[in-house]
Every structure is written in structure tokens, then in C-alpha cells.
Backbone as a chain_set.jsonl record, in Angstrom:
{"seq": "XXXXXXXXXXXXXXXXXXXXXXXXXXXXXXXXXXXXXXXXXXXXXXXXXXXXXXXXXXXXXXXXXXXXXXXXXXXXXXXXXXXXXXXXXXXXXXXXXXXXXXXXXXXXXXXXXXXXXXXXXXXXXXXXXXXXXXXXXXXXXXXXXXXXXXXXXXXXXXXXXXXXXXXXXXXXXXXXXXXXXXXXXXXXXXXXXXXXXXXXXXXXXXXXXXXXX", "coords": {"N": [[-9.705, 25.401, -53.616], [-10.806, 22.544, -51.866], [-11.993, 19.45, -52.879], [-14.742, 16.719, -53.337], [-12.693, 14.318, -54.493], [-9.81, 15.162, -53.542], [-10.303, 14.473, -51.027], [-10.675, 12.163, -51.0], [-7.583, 11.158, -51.538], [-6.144, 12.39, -50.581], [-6.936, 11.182, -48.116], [-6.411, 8.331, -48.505], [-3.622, 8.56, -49.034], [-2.69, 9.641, -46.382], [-3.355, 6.958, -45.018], [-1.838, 5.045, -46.375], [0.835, 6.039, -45.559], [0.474, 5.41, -43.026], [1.326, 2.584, -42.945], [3.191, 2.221, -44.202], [4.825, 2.987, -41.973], [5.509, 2.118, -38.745], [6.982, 2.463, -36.679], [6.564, 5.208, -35.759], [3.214, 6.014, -33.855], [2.134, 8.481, -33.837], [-0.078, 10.312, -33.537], [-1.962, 13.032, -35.026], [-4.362, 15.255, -32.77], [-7.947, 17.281, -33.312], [-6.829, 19.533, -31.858], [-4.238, 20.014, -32.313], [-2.79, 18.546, -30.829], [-0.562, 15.728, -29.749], [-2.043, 12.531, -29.923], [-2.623, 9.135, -29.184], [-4.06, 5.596, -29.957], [-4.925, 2.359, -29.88], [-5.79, 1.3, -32.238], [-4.134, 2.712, -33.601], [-1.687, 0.85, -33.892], [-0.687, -0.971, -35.121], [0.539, -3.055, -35.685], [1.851, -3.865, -33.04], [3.778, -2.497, -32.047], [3.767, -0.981, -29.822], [4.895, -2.315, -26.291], [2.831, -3.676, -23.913], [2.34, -2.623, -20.659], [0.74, -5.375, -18.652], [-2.522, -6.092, -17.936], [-4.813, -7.544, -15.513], [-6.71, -9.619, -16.389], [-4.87, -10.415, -18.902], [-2.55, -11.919, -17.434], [-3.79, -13.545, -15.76], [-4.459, -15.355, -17.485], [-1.926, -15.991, -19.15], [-0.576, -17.209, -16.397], [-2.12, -19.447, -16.285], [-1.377, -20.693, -18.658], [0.34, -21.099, -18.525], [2.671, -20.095, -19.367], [3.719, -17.485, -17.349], [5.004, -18.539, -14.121], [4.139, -18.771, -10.55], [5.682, -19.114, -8.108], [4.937, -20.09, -4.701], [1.362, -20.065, -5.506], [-0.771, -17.412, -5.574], [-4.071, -17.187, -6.776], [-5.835, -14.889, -5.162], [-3.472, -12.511, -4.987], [-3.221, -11.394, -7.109], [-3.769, -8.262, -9.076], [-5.224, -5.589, -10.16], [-3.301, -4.845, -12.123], [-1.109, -6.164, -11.452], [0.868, -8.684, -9.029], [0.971, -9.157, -5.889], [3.665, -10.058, -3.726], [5.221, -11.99, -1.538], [7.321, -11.865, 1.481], [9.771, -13.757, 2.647], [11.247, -15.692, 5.405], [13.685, -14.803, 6.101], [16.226, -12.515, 7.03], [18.881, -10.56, 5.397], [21.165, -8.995, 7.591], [22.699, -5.364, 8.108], [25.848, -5.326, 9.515], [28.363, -4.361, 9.514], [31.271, -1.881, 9.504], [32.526, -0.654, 7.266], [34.826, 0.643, 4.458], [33.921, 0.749, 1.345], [35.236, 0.275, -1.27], [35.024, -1.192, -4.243], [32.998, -1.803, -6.436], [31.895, -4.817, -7.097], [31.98, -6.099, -4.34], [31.017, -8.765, -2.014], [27.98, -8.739, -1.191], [27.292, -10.586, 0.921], [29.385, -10.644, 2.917], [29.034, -8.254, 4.304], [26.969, -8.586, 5.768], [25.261, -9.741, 8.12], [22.983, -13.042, 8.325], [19.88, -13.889, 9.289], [16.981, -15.173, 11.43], [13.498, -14.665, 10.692], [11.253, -15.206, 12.127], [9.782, -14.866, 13.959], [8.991, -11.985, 14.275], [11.008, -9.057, 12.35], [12.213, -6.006, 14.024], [12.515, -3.157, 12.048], [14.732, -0.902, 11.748], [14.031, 3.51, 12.055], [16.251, 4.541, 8.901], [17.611, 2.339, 9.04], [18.606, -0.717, 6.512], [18.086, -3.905, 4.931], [18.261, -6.858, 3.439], [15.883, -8.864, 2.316], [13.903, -11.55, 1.171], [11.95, -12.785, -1.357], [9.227, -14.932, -0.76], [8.216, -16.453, -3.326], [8.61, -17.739, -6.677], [9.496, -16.689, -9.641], [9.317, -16.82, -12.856], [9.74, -15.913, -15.941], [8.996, -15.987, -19.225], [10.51, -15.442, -22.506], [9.472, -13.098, -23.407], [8.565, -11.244, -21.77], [8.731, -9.195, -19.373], [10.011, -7.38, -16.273], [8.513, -5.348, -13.37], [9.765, -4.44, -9.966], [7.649, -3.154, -7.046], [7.103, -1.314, -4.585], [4.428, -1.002, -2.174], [1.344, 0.844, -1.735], [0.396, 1.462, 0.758], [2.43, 0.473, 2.624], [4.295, 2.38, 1.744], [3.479, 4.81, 2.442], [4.366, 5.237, 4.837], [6.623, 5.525, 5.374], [8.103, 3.441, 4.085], [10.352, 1.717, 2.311], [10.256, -0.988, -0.006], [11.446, -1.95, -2.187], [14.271, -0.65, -2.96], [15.946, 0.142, -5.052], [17.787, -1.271, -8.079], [15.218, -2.389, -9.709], [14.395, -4.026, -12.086], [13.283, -6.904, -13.522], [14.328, -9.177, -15.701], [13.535, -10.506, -18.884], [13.161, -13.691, -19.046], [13.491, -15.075, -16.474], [14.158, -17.462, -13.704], [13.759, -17.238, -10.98], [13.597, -16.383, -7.65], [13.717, -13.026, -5.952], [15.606, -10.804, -4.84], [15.064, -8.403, -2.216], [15.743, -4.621, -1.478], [15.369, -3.453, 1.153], [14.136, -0.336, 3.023], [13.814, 1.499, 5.412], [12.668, 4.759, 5.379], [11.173, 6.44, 6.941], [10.29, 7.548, 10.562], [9.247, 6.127, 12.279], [9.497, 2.815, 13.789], [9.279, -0.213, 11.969], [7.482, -3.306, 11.84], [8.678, -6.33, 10.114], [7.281, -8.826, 8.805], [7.422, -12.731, 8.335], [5.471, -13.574, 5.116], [4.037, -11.29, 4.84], [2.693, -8.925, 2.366], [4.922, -7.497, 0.729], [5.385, -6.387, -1.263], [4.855, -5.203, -5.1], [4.731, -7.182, -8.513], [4.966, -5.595, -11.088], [4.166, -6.156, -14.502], [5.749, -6.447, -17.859], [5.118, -6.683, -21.561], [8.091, -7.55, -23.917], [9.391, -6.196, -26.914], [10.796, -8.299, -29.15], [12.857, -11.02, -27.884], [14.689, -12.256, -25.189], [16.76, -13.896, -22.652], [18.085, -14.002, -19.839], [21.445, -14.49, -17.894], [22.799, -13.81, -16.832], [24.989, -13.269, -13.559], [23.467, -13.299, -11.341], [21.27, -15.1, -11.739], [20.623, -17.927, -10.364], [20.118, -16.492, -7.892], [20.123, -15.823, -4.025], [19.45, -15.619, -1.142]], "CA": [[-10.876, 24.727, -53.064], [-10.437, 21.309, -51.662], [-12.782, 18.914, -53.48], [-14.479, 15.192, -52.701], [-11.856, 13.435, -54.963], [-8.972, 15.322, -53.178], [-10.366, 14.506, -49.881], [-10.267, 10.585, -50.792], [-6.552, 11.186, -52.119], [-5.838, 12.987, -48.789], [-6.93, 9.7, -47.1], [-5.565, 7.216, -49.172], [-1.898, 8.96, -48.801], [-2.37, 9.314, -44.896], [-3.387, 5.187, -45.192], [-0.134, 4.694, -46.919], [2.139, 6.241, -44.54], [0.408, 4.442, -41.808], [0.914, 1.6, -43.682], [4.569, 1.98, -44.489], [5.536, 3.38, -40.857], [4.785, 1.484, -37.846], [7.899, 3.365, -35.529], [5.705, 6.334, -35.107], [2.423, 5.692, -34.195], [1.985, 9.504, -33.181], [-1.348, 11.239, -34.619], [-2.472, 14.899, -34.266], [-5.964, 15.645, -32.691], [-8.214, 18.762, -33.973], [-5.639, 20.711, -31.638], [-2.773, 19.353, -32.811], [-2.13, 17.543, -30.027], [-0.007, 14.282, -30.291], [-3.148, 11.843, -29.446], [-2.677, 8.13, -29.407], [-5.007, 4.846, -30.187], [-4.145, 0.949, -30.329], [-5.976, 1.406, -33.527], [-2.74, 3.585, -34.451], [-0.67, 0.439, -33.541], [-1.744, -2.69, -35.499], [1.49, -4.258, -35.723], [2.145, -3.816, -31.875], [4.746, -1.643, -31.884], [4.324, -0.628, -28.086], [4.412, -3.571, -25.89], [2.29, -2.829, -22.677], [1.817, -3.752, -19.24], [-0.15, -6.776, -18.596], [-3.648, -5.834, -17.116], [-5.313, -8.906, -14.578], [-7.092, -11.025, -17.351], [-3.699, -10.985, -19.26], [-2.044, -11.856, -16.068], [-4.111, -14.693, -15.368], [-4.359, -16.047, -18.757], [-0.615, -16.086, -19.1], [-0.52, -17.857, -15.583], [-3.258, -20.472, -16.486], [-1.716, -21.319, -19.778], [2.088, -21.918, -17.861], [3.588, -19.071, -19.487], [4.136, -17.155, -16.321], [4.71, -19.05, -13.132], [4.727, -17.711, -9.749], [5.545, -20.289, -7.113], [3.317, -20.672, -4.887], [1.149, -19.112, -6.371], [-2.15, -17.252, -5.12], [-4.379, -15.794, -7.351], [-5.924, -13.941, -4.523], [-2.781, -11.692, -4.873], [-3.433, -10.815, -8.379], [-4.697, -7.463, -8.655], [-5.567, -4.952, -11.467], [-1.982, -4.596, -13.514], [-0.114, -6.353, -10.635], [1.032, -9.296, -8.254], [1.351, -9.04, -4.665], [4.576, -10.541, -3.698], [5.157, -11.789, -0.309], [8.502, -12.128, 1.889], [9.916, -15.143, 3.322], [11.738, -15.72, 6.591], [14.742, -14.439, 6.815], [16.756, -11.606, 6.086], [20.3, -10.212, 5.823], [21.249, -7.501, 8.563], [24.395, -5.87, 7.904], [26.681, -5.673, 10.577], [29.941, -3.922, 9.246], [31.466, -0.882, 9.222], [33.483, -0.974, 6.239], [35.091, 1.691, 3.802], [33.393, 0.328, 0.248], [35.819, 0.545, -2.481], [34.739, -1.425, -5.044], [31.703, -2.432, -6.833], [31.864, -5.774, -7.125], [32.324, -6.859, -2.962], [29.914, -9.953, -2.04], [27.412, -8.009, 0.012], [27.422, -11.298, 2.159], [30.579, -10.284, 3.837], [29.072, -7.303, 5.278], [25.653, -8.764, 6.416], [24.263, -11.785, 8.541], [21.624, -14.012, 7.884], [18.668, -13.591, 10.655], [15.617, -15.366, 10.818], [12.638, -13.368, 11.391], [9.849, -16.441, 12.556], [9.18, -13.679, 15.407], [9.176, -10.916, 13.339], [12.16, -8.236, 12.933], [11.787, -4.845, 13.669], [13.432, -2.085, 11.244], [14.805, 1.124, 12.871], [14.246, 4.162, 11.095], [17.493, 4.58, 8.473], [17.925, 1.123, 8.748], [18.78, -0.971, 5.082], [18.12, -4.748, 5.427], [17.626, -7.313, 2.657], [14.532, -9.724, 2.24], [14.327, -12.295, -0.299], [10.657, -12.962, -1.783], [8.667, -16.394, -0.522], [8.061, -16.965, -4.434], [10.248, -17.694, -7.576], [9.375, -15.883, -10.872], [9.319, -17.551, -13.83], [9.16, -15.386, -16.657], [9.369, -16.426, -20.693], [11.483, -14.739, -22.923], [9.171, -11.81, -24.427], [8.007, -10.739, -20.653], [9.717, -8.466, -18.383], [9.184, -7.031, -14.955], [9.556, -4.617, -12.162], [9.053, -4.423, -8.567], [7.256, -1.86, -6.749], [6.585, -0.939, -2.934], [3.345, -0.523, -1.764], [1.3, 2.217, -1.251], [0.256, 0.861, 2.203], [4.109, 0.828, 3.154], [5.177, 3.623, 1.233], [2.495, 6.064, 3.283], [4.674, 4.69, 6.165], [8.094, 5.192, 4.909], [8.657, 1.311, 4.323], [10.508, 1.241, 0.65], [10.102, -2.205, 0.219], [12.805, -1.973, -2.87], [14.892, 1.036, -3.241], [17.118, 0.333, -6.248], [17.707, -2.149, -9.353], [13.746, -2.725, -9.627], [14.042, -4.294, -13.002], [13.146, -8.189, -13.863], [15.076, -9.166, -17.01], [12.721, -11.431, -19.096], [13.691, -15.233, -19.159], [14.409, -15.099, -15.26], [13.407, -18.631, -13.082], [14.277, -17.393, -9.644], [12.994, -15.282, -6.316], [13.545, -11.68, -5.758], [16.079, -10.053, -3.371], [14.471, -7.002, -1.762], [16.398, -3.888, -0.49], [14.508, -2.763, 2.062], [14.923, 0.608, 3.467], [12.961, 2.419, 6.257], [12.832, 5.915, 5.22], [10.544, 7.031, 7.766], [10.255, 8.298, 11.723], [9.102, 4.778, 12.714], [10.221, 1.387, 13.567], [8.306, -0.736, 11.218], [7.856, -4.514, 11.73], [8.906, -7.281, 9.139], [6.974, -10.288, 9.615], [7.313, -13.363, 6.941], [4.236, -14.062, 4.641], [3.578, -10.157, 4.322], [2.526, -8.792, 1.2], [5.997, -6.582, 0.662], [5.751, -5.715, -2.667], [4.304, -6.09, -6.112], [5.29, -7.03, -9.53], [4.357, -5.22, -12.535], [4.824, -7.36, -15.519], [5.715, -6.159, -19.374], [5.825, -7.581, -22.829], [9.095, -6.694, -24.953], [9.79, -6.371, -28.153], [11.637, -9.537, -29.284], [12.399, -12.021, -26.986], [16.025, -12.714, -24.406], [16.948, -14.761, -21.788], [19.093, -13.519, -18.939], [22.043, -15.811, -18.096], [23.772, -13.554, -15.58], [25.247, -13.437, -12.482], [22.144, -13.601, -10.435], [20.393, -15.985, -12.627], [20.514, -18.675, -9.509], [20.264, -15.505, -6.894], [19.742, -16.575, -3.016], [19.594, -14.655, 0.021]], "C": [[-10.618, 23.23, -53.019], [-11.902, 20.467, -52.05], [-12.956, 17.314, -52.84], [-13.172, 14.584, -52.916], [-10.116, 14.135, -54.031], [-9.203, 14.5, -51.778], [-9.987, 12.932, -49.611], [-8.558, 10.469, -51.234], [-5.529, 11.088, -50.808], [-5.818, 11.527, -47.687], [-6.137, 8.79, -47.461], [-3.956, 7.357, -48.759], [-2.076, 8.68, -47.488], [-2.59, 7.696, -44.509], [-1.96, 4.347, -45.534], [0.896, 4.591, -46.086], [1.696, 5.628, -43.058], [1.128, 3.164, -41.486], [2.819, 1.044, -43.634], [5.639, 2.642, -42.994], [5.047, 3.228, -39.343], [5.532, 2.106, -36.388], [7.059, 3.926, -35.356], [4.192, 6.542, -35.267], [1.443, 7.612, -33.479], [0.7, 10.181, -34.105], [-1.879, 12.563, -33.995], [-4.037, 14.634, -34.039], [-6.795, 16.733, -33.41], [-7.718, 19.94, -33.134], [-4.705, 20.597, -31.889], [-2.045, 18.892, -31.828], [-2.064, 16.236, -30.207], [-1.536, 13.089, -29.427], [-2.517, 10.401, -29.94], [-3.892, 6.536, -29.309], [-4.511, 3.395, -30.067], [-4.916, 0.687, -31.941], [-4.306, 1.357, -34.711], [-1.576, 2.441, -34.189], [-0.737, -0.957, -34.012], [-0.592, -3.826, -35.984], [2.548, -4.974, -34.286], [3.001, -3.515, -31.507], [5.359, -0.953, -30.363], [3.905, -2.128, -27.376], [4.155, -3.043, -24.449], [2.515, -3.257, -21.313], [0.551, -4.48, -18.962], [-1.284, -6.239, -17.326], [-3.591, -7.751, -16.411], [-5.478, -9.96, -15.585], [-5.956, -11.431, -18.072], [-2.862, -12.194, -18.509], [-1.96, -13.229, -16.024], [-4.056, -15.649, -16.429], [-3.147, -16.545, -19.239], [-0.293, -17.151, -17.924], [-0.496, -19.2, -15.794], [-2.455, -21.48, -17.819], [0.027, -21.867, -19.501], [3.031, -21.119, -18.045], [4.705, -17.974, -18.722], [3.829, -18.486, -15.058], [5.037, -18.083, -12.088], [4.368, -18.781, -8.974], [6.109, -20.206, -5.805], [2.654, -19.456, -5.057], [-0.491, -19.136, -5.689], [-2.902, -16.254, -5.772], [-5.195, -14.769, -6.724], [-4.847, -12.468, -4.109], [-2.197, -11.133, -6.104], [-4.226, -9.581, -8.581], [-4.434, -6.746, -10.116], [-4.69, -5.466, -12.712], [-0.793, -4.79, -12.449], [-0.316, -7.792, -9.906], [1.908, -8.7, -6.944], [2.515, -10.347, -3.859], [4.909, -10.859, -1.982], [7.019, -11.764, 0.315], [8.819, -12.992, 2.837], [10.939, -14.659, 4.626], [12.831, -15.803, 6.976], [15.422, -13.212, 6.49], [18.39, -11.52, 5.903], [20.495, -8.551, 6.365], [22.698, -6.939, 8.131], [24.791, -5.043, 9.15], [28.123, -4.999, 10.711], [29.964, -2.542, 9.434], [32.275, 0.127, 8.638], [33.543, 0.102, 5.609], [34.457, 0.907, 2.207], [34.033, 0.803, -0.446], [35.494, -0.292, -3.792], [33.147, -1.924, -5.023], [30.958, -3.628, -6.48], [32.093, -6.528, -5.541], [31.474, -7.532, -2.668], [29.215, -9.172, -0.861], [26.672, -9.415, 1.276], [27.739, -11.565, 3.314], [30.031, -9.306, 4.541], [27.896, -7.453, 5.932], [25.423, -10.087, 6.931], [22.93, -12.389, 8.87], [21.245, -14.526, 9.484], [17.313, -14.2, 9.824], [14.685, -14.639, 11.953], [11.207, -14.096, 11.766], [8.825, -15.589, 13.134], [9.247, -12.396, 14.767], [10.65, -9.931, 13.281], [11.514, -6.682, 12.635], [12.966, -3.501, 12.666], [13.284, -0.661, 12.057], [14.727, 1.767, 11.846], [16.005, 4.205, 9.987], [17.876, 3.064, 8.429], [17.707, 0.238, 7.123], [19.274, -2.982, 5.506], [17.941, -5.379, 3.633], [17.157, -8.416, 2.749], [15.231, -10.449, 0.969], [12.695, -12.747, -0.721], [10.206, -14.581, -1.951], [8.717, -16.934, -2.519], [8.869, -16.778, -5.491], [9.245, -17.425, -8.085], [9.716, -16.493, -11.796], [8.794, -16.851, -15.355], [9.392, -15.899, -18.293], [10.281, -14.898, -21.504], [11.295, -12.895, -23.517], [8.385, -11.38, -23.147], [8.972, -10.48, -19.461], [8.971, -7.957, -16.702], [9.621, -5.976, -14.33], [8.699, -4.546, -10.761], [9.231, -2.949, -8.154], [7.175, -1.444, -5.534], [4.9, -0.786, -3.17], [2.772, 0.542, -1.682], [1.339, 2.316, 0.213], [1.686, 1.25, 3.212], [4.616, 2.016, 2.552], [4.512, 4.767, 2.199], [3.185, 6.318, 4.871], [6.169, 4.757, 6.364], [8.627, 4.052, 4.294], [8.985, 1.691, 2.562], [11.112, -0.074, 0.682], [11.331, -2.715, -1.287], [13.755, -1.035, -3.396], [15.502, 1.003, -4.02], [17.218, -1.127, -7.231], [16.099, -2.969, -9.139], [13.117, -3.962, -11.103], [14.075, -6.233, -13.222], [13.524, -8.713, -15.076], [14.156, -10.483, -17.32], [13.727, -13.168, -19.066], [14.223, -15.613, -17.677], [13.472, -16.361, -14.679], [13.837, -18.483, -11.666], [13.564, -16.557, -8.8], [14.058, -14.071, -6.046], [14.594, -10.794, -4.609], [15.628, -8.685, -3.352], [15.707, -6.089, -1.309], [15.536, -3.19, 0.345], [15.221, -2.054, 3.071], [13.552, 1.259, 4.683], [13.223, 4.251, 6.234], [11.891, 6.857, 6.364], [11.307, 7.443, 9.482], [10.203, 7.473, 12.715], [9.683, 3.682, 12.923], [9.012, 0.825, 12.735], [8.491, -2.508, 11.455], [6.96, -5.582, 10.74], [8.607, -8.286, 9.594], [7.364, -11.208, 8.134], [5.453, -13.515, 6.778], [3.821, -12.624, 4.323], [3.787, -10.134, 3.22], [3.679, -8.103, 1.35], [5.699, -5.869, -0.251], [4.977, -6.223, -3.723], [4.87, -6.03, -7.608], [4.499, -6.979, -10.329], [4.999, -5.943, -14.218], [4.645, -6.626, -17.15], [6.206, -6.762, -20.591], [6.977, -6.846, -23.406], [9.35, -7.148, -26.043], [10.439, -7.248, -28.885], [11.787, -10.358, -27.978], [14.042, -12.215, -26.229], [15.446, -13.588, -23.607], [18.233, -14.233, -20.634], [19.926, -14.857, -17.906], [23.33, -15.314, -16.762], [24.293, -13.891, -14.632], [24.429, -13.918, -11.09], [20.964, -14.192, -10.383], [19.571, -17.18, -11.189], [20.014, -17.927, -8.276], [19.642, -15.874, -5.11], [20.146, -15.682, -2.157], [21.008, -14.879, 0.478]], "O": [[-10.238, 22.663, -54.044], [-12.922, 20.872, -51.493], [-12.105, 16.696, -52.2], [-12.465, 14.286, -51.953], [-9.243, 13.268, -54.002], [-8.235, 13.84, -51.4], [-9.373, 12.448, -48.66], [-8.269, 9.273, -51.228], [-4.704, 10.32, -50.313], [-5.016, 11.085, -46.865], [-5.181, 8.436, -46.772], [-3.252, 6.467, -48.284], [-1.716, 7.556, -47.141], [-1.874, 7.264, -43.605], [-1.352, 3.393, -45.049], [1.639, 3.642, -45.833], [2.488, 5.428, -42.137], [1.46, 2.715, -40.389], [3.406, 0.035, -43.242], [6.867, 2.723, -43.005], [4.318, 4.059, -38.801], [4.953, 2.225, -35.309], [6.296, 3.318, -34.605], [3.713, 7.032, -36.289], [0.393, 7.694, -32.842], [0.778, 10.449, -35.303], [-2.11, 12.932, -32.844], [-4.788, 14.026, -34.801], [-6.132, 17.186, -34.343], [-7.992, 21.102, -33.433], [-4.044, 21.552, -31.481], [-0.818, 18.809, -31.871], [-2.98, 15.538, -30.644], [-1.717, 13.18, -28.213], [-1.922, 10.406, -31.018], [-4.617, 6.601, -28.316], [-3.29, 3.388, -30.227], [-4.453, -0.174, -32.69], [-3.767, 0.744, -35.633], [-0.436, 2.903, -34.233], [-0.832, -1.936, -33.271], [-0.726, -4.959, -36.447], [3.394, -5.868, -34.25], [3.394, -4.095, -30.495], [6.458, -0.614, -29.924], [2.981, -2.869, -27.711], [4.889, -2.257, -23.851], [2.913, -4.395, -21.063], [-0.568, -3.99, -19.114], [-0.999, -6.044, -16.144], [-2.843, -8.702, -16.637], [-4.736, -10.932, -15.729], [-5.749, -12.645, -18.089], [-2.611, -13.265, -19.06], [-0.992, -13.982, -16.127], [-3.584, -16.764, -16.207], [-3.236, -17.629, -19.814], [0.316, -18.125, -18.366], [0.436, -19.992, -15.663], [-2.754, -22.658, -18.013], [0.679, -22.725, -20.095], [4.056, -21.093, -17.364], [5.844, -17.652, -19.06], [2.823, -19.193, -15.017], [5.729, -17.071, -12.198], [3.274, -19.346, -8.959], [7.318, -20.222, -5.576], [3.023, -18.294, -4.889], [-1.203, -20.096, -5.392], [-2.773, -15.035, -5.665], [-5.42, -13.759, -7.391], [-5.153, -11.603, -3.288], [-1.104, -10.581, -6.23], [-5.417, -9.694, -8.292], [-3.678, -7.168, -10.992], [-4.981, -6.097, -13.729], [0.189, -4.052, -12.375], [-1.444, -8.274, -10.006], [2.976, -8.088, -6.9], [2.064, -11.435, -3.503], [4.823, -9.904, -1.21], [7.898, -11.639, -0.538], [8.165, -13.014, 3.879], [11.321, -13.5, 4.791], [13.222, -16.532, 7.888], [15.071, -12.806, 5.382], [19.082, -12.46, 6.296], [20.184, -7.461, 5.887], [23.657, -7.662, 7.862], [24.058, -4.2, 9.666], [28.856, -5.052, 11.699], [28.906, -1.92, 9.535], [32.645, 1.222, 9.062], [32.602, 0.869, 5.814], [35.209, -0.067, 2.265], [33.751, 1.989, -0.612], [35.999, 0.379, -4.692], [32.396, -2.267, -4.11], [29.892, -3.702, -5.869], [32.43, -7.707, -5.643], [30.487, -6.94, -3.106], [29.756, -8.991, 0.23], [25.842, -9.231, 2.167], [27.227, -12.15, 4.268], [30.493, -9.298, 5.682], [27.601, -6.556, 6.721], [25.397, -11.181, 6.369], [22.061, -12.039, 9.669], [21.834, -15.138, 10.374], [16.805, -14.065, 8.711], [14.794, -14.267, 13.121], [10.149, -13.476, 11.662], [7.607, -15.52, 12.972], [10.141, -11.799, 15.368], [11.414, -10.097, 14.231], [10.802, -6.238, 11.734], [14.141, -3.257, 12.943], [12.479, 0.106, 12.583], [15.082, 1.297, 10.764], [16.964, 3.785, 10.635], [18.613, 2.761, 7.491], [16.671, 0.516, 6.52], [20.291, -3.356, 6.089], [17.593, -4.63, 2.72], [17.894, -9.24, 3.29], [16.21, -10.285, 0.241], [12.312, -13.284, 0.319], [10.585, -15.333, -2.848], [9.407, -17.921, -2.775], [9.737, -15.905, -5.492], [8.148, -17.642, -7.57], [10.849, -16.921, -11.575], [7.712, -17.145, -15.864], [10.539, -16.345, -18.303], [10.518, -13.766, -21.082], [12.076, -11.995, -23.828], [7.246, -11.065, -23.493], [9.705, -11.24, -18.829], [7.853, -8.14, -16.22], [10.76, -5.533, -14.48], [7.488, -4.58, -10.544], [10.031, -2.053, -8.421], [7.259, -0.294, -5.965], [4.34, -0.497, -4.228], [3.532, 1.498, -1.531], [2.102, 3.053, 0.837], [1.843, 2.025, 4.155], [5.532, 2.585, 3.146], [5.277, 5.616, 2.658], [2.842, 7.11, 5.749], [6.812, 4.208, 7.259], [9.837, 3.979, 4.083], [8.098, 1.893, 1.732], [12.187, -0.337, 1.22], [11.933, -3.789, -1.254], [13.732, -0.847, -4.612], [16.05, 2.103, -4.094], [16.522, -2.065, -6.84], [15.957, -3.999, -8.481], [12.023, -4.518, -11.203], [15.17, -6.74, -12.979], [12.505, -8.617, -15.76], [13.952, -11.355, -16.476], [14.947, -13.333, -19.076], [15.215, -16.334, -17.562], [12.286, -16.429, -15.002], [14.27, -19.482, -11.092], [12.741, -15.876, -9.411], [15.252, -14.355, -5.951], [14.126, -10.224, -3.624], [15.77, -7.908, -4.296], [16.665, -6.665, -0.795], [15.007, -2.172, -0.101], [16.191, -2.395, 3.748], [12.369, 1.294, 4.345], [13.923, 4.833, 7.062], [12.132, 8.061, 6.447], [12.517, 7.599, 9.645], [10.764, 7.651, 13.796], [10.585, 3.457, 12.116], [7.896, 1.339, 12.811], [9.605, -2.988, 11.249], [5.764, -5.781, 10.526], [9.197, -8.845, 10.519], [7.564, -10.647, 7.056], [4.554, -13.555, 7.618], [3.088, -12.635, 3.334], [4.64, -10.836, 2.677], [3.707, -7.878, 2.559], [5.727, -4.646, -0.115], [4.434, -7.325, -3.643], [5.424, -4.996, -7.981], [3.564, -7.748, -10.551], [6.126, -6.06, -14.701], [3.531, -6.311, -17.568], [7.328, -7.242, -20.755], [6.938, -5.616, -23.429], [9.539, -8.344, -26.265], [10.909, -6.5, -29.743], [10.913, -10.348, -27.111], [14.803, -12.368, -27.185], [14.293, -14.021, -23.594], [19.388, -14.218, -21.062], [19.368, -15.811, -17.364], [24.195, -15.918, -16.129], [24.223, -15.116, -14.528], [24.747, -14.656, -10.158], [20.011, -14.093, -9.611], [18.354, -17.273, -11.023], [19.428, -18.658, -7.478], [18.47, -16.248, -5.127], [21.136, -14.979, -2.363], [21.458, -14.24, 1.429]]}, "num_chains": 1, "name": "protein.A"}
């Protein structure tokens, strides 16, 4: 028979191991399903994505920059990212053996004032009107649209990820997966970036640190 004084014992211990284990903030429900809380997380163990008021507050206080910057293109748990005026077409029709080849060589730089149109299958890259400015404990990734995605338009088809400590603008791969021609004007919204805190803090010092269409 389980008694009051066990029942406070019972608590006290499960308090403990809360207490002494912050990795797993996993708790059973009354089905024993894994249920989670930010209660269950009080040393911030998961680091989240940045809702709007974060967003802006972060913005406001210099932490994030986004230049230029409109907070009419701030939206729930996102920024709307636009694309500037020019792209790179590519042009070759090369055998690709290595990794590392300057994908400059196989594409030329078009400006798109007048808009450009994308043929279906066609693979172009954009470069994003605004630089990114992120601090060291905030990461990112870019997303397509739904708008364009409903349409074929993948507005970035591959390495999506924003490495925190980055001070530069965005090269897009933009792919037309659809049936359509689709046309690329500058100043469109393209894309948006979802922004996350991480766990300690870097600085990315890479190759693409400076990165330019």
C-alpha cells in the first residue's frame, strides 16, 4: 500500500533526477507517452526557433541585422528575403569531375532589371538584396515559399543552412521544378529565413564568409 509519506518521497526523488539531469528532458504522460514542457527544460537545454517578438527584439536591440531591413517582411517564425538584380545563368556543357570547380567558370552573370524568365528544368543562381548578420549563438536556414513552391519555383534546393556568426548575403540555387516558365523579377520576396539559437556560441570563418554572386 502506497502511503502519503511515500508519495512525497516519490516526488522528492523524481525532483532530484530532474535536478541532476538536464540532457533528457523526456517525461511520460498518463499513457506513457513521451510528453514534453519548457517547464521540463529550465536550464534551456533545447534551443528553439525564434518566434516574431523574438525576432524583432533581437533586431531592435542590434543583435540581428538584416540590411535593409523591412520589418514589414517579418512574419510569424520568419523573414521574407528578397532577390537582387542579377543572376548567374550557366552556359556550359562540361563533364564535372571535381568538387571543388569555381561554379563561375560555368555560369554568366545576367542582369535581370527586365525580369528573367526560368524554363522549366532550368538551375540559375540569385544572390539575396540583403546581408545577414547573425551573432555567434544564432543560426539559420533558408526556405522557399509556399507561394512558389505550389508553382514548382524551389527558391533554394540544397545547402540551406546559415552558420551562426555569418555578416554576408545569401546565394540562392534556384531551380524550376515545375511545367511552367516562371518569371524572376528583382525585389521579389524569394525566400525566407528561419532563424535558431545554438547551444554555445561559433563564428564561421570559411570559404564563403565574404560570398558574392
Amino acid at each position: 500500500m502506497v502511503t502519503g509519506d511515500d508519495n512525497v518521497v516519490n516526488r522528492g526523488i523524481l525532483a532530484k533526477r530532474r535536478q541532476l539531469d538536464y540532457s533528457d528532458t523526456r517525461v511520460r504522460n498518463r499513457k506513457g507517452l513521451e510528453a514534453w514542457s519548457p517547464q521540463d527544460d529550465p536550464k534551456g537545454a533545447f534551443k528553439m526557433i525564434l518566434a516574431k517578438p523574438e525576432i524583432l527584439r533581437q533586431i531592435h536591440s542590434g543583435r540581428i541585422r538584416i540590411e535593409p531591413y523591412d520589418e514589414d517582411a517579418v512574419g510569424p517564425a520568419s523573414i521574407d528575403l528578397t532577390l537582387d538584380d542579377k543572376l548567374r545563368v550557366f552556359n556550359t556543357d562540361q563533364h564535372i569531375t571535381r568538387a571543388d570547380i569555381d561554379y563561375k567558370t560555368l555560369a554568366r552573370l545576367v542582369d535581370i532589371v527586365d525580369g528573367y524568365l526560368l524554363e522549366p528544368g532550368e538551375l540559375v543562381l540569385g544572390i539575396t538584396k540583403e546581408r545577414i548578420t547573425l551573432p555567434g549563438d544564432v543560426c539559420g536556414w533558408l526556405n522557399s515559399r509556399s507561394r512558389f513552391a505550389r508553382i514548382g519555383l524551389m527558391s533554394h534546393i540544397a545547402a540551406p543552412f546559415l552558420a551562426p556568426g555569418i555578416s554576408n548575403r545569401q546565394i540562392l540555387e534556384i531551380y524550376n521544378a515545375g511545367r511552367n516558365k516562371i518569371l524572376l523579377t528583382p525585389g521579389m520576396r524569394i525566400c525566407h529565413l528561419v532563424l535558431q539559437e545554438c547551444k554555445g556560441t561559433a563564428t564561421y570563418t570559411g570559404v564563403w564568409k565574404d560570398q558574392e554572386l
